[in-house]
VOGU-3710 file (C-alpha; in Angstrom, 3 decimals, decimal comma):
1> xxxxxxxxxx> 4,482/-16,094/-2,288  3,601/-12,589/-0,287  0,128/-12,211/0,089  -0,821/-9,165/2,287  -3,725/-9,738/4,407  -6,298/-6,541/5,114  -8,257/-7,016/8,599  -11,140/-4,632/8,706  -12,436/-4,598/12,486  -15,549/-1,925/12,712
11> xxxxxxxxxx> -13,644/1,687/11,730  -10,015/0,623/11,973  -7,855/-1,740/9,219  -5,116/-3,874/9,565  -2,530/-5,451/7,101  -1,364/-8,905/7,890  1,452/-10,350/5,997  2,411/-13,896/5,804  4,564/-16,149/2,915  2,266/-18,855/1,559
21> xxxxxxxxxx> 2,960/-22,528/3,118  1,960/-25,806/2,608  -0,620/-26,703/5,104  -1,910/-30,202/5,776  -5,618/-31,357/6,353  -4,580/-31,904/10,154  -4,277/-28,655/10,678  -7,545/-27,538/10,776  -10,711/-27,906/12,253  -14,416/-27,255/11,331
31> xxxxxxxxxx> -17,517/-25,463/13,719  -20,238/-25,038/12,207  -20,670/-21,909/9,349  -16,349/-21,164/9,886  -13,464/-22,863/8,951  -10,333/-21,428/10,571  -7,296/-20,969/8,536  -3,771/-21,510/10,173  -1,404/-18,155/9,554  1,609/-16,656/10,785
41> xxxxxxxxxx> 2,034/-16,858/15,129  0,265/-19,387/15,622  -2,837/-17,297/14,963  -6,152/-18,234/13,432  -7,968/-16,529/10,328  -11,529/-17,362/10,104  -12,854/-17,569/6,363  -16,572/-17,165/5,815  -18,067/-19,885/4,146  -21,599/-20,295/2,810
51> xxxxxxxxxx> -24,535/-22,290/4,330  -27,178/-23,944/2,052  -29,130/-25,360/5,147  -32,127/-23,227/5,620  -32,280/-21,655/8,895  -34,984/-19,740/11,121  -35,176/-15,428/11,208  -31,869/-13,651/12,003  -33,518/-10,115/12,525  -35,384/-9,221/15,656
61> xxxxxxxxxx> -36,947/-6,273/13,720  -38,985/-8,924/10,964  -42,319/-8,487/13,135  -42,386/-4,360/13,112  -40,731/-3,498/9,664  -43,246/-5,985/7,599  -46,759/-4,771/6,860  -48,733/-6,650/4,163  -51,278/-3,991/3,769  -49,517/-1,794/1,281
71> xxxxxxxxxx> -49,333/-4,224/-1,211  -52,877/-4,497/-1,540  -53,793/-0,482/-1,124  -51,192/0,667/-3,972  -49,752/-2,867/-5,753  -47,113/-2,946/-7,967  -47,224/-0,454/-11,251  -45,098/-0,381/-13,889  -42,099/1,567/-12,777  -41,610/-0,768/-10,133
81> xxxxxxxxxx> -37,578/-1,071/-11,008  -36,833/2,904/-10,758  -36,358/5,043/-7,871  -40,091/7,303/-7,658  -37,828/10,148/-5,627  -35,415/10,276/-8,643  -38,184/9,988/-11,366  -39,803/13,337/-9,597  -36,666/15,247/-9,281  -35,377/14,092/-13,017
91> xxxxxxxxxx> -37,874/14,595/-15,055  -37,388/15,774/-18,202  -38,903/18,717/-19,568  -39,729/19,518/-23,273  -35,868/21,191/-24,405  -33,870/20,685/-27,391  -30,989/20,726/-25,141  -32,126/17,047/-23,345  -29,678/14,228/-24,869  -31,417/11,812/-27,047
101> xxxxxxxxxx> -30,957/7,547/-26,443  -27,953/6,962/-28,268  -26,045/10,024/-26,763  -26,355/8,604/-23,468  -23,031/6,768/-21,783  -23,802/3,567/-22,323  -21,396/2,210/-19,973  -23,430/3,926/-16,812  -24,583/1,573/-14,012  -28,312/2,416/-12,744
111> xxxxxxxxxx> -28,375/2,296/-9,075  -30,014/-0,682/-7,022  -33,848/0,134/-5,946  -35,195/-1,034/-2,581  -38,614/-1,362/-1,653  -39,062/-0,623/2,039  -41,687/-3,551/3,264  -43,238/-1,277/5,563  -45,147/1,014/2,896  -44,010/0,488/-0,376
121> xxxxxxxxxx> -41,790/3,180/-1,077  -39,150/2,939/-3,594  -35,536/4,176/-3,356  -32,061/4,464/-4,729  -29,695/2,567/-2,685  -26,183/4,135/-0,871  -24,182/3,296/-4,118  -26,038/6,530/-5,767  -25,716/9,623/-5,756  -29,258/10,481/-3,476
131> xxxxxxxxxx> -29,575/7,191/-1,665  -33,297/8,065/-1,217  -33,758/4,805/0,379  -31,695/5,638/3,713  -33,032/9,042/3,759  -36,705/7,155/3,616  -35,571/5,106/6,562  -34,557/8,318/8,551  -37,089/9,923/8,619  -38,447/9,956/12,171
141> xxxxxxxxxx> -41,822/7,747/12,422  -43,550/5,571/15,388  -43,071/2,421/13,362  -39,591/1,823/11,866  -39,339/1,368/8,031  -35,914/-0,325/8,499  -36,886/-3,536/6,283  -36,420/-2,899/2,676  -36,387/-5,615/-0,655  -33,645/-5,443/-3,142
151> xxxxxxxxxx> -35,821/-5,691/-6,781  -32,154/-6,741/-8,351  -31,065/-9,452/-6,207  -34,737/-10,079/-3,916  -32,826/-10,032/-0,792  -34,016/-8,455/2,170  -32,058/-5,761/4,271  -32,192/-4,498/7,396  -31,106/-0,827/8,219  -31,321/-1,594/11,965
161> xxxxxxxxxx> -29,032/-4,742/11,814  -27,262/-3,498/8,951  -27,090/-6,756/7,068  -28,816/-9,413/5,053  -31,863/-10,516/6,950  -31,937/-14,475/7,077  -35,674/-15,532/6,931  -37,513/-18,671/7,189  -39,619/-19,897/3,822  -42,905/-20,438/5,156
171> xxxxxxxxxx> -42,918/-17,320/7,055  -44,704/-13,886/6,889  -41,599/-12,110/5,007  -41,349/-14,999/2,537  -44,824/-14,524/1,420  -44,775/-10,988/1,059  -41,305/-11,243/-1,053  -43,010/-13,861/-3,130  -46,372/-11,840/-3,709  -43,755/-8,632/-4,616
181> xxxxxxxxxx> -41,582/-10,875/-7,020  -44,307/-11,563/-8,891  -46,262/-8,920/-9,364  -43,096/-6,740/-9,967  -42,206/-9,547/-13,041  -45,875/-10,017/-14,166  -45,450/-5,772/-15,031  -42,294/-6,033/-16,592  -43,355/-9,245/-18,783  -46,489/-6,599/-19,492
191> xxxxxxxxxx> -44,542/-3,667/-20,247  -41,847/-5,349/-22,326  -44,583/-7,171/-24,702  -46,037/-3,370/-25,156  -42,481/-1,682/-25,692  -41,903/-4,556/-28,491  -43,018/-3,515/-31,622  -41,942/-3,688/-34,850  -40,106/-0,126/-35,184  -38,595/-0,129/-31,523
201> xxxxxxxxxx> -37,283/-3,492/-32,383  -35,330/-2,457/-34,693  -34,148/0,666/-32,766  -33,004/-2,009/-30,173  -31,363/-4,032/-32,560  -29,315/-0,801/-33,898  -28,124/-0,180/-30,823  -26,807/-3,660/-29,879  -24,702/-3,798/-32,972  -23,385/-0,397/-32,408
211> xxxxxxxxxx> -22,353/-1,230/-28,816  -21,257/-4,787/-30,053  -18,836/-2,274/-32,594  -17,656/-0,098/-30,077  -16,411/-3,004/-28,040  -15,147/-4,408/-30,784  -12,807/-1,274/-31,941  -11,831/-0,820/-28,188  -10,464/-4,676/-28,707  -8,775/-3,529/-32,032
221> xxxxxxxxxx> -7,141/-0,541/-30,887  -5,731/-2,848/-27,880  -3,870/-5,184/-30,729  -2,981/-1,856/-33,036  -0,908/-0,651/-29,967  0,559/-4,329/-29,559  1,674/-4,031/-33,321  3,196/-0,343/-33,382  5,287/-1,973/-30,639  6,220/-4,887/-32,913
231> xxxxxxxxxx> 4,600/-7,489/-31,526  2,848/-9,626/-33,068  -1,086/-9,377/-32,376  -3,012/-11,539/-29,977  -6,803/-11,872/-29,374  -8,132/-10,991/-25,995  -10,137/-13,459/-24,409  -12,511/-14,082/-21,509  -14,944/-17,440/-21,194  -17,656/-17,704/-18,764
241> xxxxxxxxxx> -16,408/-21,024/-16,332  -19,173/-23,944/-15,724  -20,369/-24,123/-12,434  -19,711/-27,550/-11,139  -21,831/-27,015/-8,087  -21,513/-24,243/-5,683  -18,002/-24,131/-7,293  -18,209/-19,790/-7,874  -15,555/-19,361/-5,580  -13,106/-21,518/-7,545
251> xxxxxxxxxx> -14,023/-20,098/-10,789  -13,368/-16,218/-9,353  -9,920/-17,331/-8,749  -9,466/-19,007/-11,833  -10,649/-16,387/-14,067  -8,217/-13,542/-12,226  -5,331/-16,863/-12,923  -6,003/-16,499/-16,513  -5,422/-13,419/-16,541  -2,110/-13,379/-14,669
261> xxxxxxxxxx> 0,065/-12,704/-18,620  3,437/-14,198/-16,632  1,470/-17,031/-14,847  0,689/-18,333/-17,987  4,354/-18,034/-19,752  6,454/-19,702/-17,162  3,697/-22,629/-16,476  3,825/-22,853/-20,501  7,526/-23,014/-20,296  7,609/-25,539/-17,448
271> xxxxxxxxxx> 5,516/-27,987/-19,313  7,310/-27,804/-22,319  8,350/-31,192/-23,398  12,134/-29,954/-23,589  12,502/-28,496/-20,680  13,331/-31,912/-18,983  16,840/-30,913/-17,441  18,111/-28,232/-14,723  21,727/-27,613/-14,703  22,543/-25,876/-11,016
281> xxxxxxxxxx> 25,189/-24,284/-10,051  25,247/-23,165/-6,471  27,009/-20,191/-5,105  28,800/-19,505/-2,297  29,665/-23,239/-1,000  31,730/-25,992/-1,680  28,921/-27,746/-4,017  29,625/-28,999/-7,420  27,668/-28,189/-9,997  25,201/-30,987/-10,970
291> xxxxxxxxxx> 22,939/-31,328/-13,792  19,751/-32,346/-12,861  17,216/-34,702/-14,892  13,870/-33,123/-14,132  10,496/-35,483/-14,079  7,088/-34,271/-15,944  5,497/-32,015/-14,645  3,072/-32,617/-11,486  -1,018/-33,433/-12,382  -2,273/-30,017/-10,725
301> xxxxxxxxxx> 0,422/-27,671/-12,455  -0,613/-29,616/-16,132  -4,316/-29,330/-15,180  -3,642/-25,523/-14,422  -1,770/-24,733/-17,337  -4,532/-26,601/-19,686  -6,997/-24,931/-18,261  -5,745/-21,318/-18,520  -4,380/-21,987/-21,789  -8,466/-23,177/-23,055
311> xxxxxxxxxx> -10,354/-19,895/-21,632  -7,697/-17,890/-23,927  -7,643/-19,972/-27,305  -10,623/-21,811/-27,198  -13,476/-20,872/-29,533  -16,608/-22,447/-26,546  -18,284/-19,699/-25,348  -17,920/-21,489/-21,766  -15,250/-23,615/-20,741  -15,587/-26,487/-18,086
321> xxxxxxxxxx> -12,907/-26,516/-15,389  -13,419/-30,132/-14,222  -9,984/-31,718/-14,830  -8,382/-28,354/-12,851  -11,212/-28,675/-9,770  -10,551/-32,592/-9,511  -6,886/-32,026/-9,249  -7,668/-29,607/-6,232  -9,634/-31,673/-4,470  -7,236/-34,500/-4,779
331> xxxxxxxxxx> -4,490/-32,038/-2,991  -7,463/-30,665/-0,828  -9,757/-32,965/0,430  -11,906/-29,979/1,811  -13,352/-28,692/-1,442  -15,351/-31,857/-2,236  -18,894/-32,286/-1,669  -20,079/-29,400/-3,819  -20,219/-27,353/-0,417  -19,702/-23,414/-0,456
341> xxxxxxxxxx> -16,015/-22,855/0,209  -13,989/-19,375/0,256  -11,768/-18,205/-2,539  -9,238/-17,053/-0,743  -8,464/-20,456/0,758  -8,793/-22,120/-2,551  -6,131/-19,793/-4,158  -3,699/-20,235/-1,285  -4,113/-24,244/-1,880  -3,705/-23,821/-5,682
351> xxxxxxxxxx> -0,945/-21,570/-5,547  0,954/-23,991/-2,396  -0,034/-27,176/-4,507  1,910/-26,270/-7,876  4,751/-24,800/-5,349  5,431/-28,081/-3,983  4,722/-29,819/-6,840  7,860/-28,016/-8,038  10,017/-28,418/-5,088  9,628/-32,337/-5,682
361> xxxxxxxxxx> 10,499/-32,031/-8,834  13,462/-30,791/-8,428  14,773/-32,674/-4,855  13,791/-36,089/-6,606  16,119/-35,267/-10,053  18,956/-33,754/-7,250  18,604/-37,130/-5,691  18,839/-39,127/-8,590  21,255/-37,322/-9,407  23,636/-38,289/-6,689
371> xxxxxxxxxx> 22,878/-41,591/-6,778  24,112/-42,010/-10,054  27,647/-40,308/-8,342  27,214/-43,083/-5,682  26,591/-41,672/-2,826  24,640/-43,241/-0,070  20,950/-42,579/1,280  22,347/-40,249/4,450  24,647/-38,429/2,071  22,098/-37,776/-0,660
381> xxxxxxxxxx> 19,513/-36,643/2,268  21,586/-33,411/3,343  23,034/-33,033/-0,047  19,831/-32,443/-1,766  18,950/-29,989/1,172  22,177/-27,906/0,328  21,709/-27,645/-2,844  18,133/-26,830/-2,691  19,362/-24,039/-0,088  22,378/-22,996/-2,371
391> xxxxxxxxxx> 21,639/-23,515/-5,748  18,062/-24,449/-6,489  16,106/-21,844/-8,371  13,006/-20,437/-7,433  9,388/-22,235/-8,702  7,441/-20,335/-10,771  4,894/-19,650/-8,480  7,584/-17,861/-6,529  8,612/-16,528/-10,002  4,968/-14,481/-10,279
401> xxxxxxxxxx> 3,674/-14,446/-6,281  6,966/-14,488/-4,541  8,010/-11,597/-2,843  9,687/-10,710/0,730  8,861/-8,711/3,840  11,850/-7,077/6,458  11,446/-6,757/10,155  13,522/-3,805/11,994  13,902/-4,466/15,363  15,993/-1,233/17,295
411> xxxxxxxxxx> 16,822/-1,765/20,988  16,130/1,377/22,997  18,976/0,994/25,232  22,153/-0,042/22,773  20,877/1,138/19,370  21,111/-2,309/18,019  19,359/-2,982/14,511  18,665/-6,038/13,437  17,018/-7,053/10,155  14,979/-10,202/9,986
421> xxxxxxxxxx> 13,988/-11,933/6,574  12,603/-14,820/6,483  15,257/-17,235/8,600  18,457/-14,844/8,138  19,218/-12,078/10,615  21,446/-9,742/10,271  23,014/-5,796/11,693  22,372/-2,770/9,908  23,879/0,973/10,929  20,926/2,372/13,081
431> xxxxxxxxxx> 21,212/5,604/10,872  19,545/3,817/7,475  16,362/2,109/10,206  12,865/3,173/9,962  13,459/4,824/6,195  11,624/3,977/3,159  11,831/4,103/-0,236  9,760/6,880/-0,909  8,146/9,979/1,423  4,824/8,795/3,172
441> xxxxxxxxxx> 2,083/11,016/3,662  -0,852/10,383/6,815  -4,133/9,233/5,689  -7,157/10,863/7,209  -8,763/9,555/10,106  -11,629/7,862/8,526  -9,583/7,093/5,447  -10,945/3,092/4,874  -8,512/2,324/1,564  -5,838/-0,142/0,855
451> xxxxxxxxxx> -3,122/2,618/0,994  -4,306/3,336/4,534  -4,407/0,293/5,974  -0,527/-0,248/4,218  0,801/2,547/5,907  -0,662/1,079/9,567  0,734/-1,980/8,743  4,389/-0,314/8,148  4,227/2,163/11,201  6,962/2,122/13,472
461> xxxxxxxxxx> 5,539/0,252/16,742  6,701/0,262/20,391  7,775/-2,988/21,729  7,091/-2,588/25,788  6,085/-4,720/28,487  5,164/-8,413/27,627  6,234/-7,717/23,967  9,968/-6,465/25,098  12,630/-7,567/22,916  15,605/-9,985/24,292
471> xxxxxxxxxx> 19,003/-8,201/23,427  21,432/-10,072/22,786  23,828/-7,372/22,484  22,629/-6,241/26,478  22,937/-9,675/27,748  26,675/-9,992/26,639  27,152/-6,532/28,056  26,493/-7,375/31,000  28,865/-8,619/33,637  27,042/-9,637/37,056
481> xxxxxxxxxx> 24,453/-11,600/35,897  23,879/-14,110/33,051  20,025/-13,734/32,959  18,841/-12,599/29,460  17,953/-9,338/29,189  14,469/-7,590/27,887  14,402/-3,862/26,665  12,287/-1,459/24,776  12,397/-1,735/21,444  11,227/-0,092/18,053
491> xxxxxxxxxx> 9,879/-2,117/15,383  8,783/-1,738/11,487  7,735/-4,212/9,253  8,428/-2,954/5,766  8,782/-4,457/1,846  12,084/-5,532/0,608  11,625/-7,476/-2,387  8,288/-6,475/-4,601  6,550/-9,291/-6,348  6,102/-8,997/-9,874
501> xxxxxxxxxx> 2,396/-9,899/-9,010  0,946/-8,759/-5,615  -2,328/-9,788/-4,291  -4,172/-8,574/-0,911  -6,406/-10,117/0,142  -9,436/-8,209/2,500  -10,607/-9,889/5,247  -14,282/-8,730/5,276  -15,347/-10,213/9,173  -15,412/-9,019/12,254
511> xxxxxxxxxx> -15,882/-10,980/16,104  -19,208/-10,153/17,202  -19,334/-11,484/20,727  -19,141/-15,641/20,235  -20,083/-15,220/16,347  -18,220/-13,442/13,377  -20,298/-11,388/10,887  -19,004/-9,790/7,612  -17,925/-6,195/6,812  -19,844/-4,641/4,112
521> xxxxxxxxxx> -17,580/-1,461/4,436  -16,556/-0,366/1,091  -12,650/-0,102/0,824  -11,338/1,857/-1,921  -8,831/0,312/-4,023  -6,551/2,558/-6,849  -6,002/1,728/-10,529  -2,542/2,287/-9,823  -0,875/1,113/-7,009  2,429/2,643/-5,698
531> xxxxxxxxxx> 4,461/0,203/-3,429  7,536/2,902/-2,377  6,635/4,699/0,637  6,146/1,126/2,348  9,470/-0,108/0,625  12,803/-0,552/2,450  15,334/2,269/1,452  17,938/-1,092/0,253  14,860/-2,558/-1,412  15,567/-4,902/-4,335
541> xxxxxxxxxx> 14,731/-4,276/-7,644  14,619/-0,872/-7,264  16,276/2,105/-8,309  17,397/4,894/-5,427  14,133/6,904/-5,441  12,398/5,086/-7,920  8,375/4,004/-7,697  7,291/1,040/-7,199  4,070/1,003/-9,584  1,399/-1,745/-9,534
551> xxxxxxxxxx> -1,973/-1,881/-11,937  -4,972/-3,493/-11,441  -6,091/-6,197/-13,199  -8,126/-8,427/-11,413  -11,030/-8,528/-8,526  -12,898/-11,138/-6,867  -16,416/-10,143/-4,969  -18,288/-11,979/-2,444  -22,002/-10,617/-2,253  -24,121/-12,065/0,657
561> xxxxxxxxxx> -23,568/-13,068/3,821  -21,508/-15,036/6,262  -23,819/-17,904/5,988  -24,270/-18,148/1,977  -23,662/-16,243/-1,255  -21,925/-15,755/-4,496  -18,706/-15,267/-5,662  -17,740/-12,679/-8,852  -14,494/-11,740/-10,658  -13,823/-8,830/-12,581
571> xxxxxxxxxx> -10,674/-9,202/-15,223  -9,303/-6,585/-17,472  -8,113/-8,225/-20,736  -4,971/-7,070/-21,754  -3,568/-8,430/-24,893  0,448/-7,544/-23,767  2,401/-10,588/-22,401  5,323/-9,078/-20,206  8,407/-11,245/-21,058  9,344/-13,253/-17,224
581> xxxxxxxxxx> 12,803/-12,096/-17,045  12,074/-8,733/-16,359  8,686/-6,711/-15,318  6,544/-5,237/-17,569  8,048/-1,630/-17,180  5,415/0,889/-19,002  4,945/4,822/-18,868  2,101/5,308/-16,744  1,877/8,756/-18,588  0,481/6,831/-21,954
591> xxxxxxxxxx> -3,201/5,797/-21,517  -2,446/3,095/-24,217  0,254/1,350/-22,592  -2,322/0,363/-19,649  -5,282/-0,241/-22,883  -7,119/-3,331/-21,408  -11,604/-4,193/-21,259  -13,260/-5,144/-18,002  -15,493/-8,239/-17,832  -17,703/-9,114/-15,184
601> xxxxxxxxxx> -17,739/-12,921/-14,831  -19,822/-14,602/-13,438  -19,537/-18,085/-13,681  -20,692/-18,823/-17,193  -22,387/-15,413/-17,724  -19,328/-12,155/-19,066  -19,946/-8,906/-19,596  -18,466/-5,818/-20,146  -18,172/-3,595/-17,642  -16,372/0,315/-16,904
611> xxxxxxxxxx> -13,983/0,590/-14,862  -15,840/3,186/-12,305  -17,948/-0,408/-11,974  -14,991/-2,296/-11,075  -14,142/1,006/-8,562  -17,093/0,166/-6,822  -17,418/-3,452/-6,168  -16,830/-4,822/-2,885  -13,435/-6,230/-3,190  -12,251/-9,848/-1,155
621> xxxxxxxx> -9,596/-10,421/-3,476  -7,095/-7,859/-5,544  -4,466/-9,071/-8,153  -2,082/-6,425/-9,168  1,029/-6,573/-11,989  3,946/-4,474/-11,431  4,846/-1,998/-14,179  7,864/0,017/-13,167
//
């Protein structure tokens, strides 16, 4: 499986690739609020995790930003939850022109208000358009006004720090968010019981059943478009998952899994109760072909595909994972204990724990196999690892995930290219090095988006000093000496073999001194993903100047902090199931051929969201399909 890492360090990104690998318990080890994750080099990728133990203040800035006086000179009124710089600038004025309540775009996301702690003020936060709430901290004052309350979430910020501020619950700050929370909620319970009467009611109710409707015909002209086609119509589904205990991050992953339209074919076809044998046929050896008795399926790849399977058929409203999360842990150890673990780390486990589940499979039926011809235990040993070299066919996780990276290496001195995938090396004619698929244009300088940080991963780099390459081609050049010889080399890391499904995966921390803290920097992620100007010109798959499209259909969030938080997925139901011999090729011209709904899930709780929503979540996770 390719999985292409994004490392965000203050203003500059970098992409780190590496091929998903079976990793044993041994090979990590736990401090306190990290776990380190083992990648390519030897290197070490630190995951934040969540931390349910209550610790003491993490702002230095608690004793000057609070003030507990305001609360009791203006309180809380009732337009508590709206910006009061937005409701003086926008209000509306007595005109036939103004749009009435069911001409408004429904689908629009009002913007998160902070209170500042300091005086009370109210403001828009930097996801809208004013972001009155910065330009409140600004403004120049003796005191700083750099502590504000979020009345969506009731988590405190500081401007100053520029992250979550961790407090202590018997504190100062804990009793003024309490007194805020509720007196904010007392006014809303107030205003709501006022609002409801009889004739508003029913106004409400109208406009529930026409949204309801409106979703509804956005689901039916999905399936229309399936049928014009000729296929047959299919529902689209999304369930809310049970929380099994601080189990969010595994249900983000699962959710974007069931979503995945080729996942869930080939594991359907792999535990189909005829697909028992495997006839292979290697090529390019001396191997006989050998048919191959194949053994059920293994626990987690059943538990997987029953799982996925219930959140699209079943009629529950919520569907409870716990067969698919015990499976895990059995492969995992690490996710027991109901602890707050990191998504990414749990997909790379699920994804490496059907793989080898797989690769099992198939060595134990090659070895039974030849025992039945007679051979002996040392024979069988290297014969199964030929065939599994020559002949065996990929898993279907590699099917979906799998894809391949290219390293050009160019020696300064001879001109020598080699090409390095995966374990093979080979030459290449220095003329077709350093070219890709497509044309490649600069990003700007403070560009922060996934297409930036691709095209610094695939930049030709200079290989000098310590990092000189050892030419081969030098050394046996050389006549007076027999010492290996280092030169200068050029180097470009580029695709060669698109997955059908690509995910990248954001790595939102940063070393801070002896501690790590997360990135809140928002990344911008497109719709529609082209792969080609970071493709290799003899890339497979693809035609000579063709485009290597990819759309999104799946996002998983992390909101809060390196010490605790929550974990969110956002899935776009499409009810088209690409066939998993070839990729789901569609004109990217044709706004129906892309038709799909976004849902916000989280855990139990799905909604419908826009897609300018989805735009502007902060992404850890990003699933992708490949259309053309």
């Amino acid at each position: 499986m390719l999985v292409v890492t994004v490392n965000q360090i203050q203003s500059n990104l970098f992409i780190k690739p590496f091929l998903q690998q079976q990793l044993s318990q041994s090979a990590f080890t736990e401090t306190p609020g990290l776990k380190p994750q083992r990648a390519n080099n030897s290197s070490v990728e630190f995951q934040w995790l969540g931390k349910t133990h209550e610790e003491g203040p993490s702002c230095i800035h608690i004793r000057k930003g609070l003030d507990h006086g305001f609360l009791k000179k203006t309180g809380i009124d009732s337009s508590c939850f709206s910006c009061q710089d937005c409701s003086i600038v926008e209000k509306p004025t007595a005109s036939t022109d103004c749009p009435s309540d069911e001409e408004e775009d429904e689908t629009s996301q009002t913007p998160t208000i902070w209170m500042c702690l300091k005086c009370g003020h109210r403001g828009c936060g930097r996801n809208s358009e004013d972001k009155h709430a910065i330009k409140h901290y600004e403004k120049p004052r003796s005191d700083p006004h750099c502590l504000v309350l979020s009345l969506d979430t009731w988590s405190v910020w500081c401007y100053i720090c520029d992250e979550d501020v961790q407090y202590s619950k018997t504190g100062q700050l804990a009793q003024l968010v309490t007194n805020i929370k509720k007196q904010a909620l007392m006014k809303q319970e107030m205003m709501e019981g006022k609002e409801n009467t009889e004739p508003q009611l029913k106004e409400t109710q109208k406009k529930m059943v026409k949204k309801d409707s409106r979703m509804k015909e956005s689901f039916t002209g999905v399936n229309k478009g399936q049928n014009a086609g000729g296929g047959a119509s299919r529902s689209v589904s999304v369930r809310g998952l049970s929380n099994l205990g601080n189990t969010c991050f595994f249900n983000a992953v699962v959710q974007n899994l069931s979503q995945t339209h080729m996942l869930r074919q080939v594991i359907n076809q792999v535990t189909a109760e005829q697909n028992t044998s495997l006839k292979i046929l290697p090529g390019g050896s001396d191997l006989e072909p050998i048919l191959v008795q194949l053994a059920p399926p293994g626990s987690l790849t059943v538990a997987m595909c029953q799982t996925i399977n219930e959140i699209q058929e079943t009629n529950k409203g919520v569907v409870t994972p716990k067969e698919l999360f015990s499976q895990v842990c059995k492969k995992a150890v690490r996710f027991k204990g109901f602890q707050q673990q990191d998504s990414q780390e749990l997909l790379r486990y699920l994804l490496d724990g059907m793989r080898a589940e797989e690769i099992k499979r198939v060595s134990s039926g090659i070895s039974e196999a030849l025992k039945q011809q007679g051979r002996d235990a040392e024979q069988c040993k290297k014969l199964v690892k030929e065939y599994e070299r020559n002949g065996a066919p990929k898993t279907f996780v590699d099917q979906v995930f799998g894809g391949e990276l290219t390293s050009t290496v160019m020696c300064q001195q001879c001109k020598t290219v080699q090409l390095e995938r995966e374990c093979t090396v080979s030459q290449l004619d220095p003329k077709q090095a350093f070219h890709t698929l497509a044309s490649r244009a600069v990003p700007e300088k403070q560009e922060c988006s996934v297409q930036s940080c691709l095209y610094q991963f695939t930049e030709v780099e200079m290989l000098t000093q310590n990092n000189c390459l050892q030419c081969f081609t030098c050394t046996k050049r050389q006549t007076s000496s027999k010492k290996s010889v280092y030169t200068e080399a050029l180097k470009q890391m580029l695709i060669s073999s698109p997955p059908t499904v690509l995910t990248l995966h954001l790595k939102r921390f940063q070393q801070m001194g002896y501690g790590v803290s997360k990135v809140n920097r928002h990344v911008l992620f497109p719709p529609i993903l082209d792969l080609a100007p970071f493709c290799s010109v003899n890339c497979k798959g693809v035609s000579d100047g063709g485009r290597v499209l990819y759309s999104l259909y799946g996002v998983v969030e992390h909101s809060g902090t390196m010490r605790g938080g929550h974990y969110t997925a956002y899935v776009k139901a499409r009810p088209s199931c690409p066939p998993p011999s070839s990729h789901n090729r569609v004109d990217v011209q044709d706004p129906g051929s892309l038709a799909g709904v976004w849902f916000h899930v989280s855990d139990s709780s799905v909604q419908p969201v826009s897609e300018s929503k989805v735009q502007s979540s902060q992404a850890y996770l990003l699933f992708y399909e490949r259309i053309s």
